[in-house]
C-alpha positions as CSV (number, residue, x, y, z in Angstrom):
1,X,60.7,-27.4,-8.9
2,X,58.4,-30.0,-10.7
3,X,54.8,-30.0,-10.2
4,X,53.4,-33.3,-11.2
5,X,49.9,-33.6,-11.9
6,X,47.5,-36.2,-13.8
7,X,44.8,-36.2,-15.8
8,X,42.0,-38.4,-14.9
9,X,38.9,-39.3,-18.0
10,X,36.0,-40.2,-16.4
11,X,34.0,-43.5,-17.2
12,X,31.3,-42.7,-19.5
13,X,28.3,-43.0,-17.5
14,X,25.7,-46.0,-17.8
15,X,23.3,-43.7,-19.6
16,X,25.9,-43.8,-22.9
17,X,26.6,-47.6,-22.6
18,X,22.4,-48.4,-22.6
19,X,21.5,-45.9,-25.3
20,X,19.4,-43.4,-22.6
21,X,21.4,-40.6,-24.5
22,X,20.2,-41.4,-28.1
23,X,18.2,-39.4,-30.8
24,X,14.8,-40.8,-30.4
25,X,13.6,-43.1,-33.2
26,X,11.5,-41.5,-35.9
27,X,7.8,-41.7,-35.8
28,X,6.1,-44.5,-36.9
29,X,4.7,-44.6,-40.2
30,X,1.0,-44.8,-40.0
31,X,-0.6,-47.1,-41.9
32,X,-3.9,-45.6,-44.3
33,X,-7.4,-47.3,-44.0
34,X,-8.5,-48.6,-47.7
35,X,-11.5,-46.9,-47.2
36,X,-9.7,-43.4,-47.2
37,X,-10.9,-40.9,-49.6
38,X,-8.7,-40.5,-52.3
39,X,-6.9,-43.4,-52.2
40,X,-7.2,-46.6,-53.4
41,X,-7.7,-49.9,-51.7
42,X,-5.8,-52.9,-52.7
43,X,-8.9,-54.7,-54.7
44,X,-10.0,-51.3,-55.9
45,X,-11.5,-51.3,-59.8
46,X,-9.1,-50.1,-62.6
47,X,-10.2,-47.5,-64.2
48,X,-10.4,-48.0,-68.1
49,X,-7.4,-45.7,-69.9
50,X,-8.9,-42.5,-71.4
51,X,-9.5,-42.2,-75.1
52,X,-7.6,-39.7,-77.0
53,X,-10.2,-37.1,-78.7
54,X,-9.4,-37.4,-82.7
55,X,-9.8,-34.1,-84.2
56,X,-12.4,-34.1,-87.6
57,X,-10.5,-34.1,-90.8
58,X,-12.6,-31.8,-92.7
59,X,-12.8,-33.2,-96.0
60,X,-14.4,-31.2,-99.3
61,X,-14.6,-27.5,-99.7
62,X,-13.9,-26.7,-96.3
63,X,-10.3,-28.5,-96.6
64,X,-7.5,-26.4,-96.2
65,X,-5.3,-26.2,-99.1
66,X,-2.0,-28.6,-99.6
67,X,0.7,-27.1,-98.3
68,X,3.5,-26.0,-101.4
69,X,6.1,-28.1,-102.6
């Protein structure tokens, strides 16, 4: 004896061919006021580039000694 069967696949459902089923799309990216604290408009001023603090070269009796050779 023989028993004969057959396998049926289903047809994807509708909800597969549309795109119901998926991942939702990331949140949008929200776009920052230029007035926002902290962070700079488009037309904002530059701020001049800080000065680098020279130390005094103490010069006469208060020099340290040359270093030896």
């Amino acid at each position: 004896m023989f028993n004969s069967f057959t396998i049926t696949i289903p047809e994807p459902p509708e909800a597969f061919a549309n795109g119901a089923l998926d991942p939702p799309p990331p949140p949008p990216v929200l776009a920052v006021p230029f007035d926002a604290p902290g962070v700079p408009g488009p037309f904002a001023p530059v701020p001049p580039p800080p000065v680098p603090a020279v130390p005094p070269v103490p010069v006469g009796p208060a020099a340290p000694p040359p270093p030896p050779a």
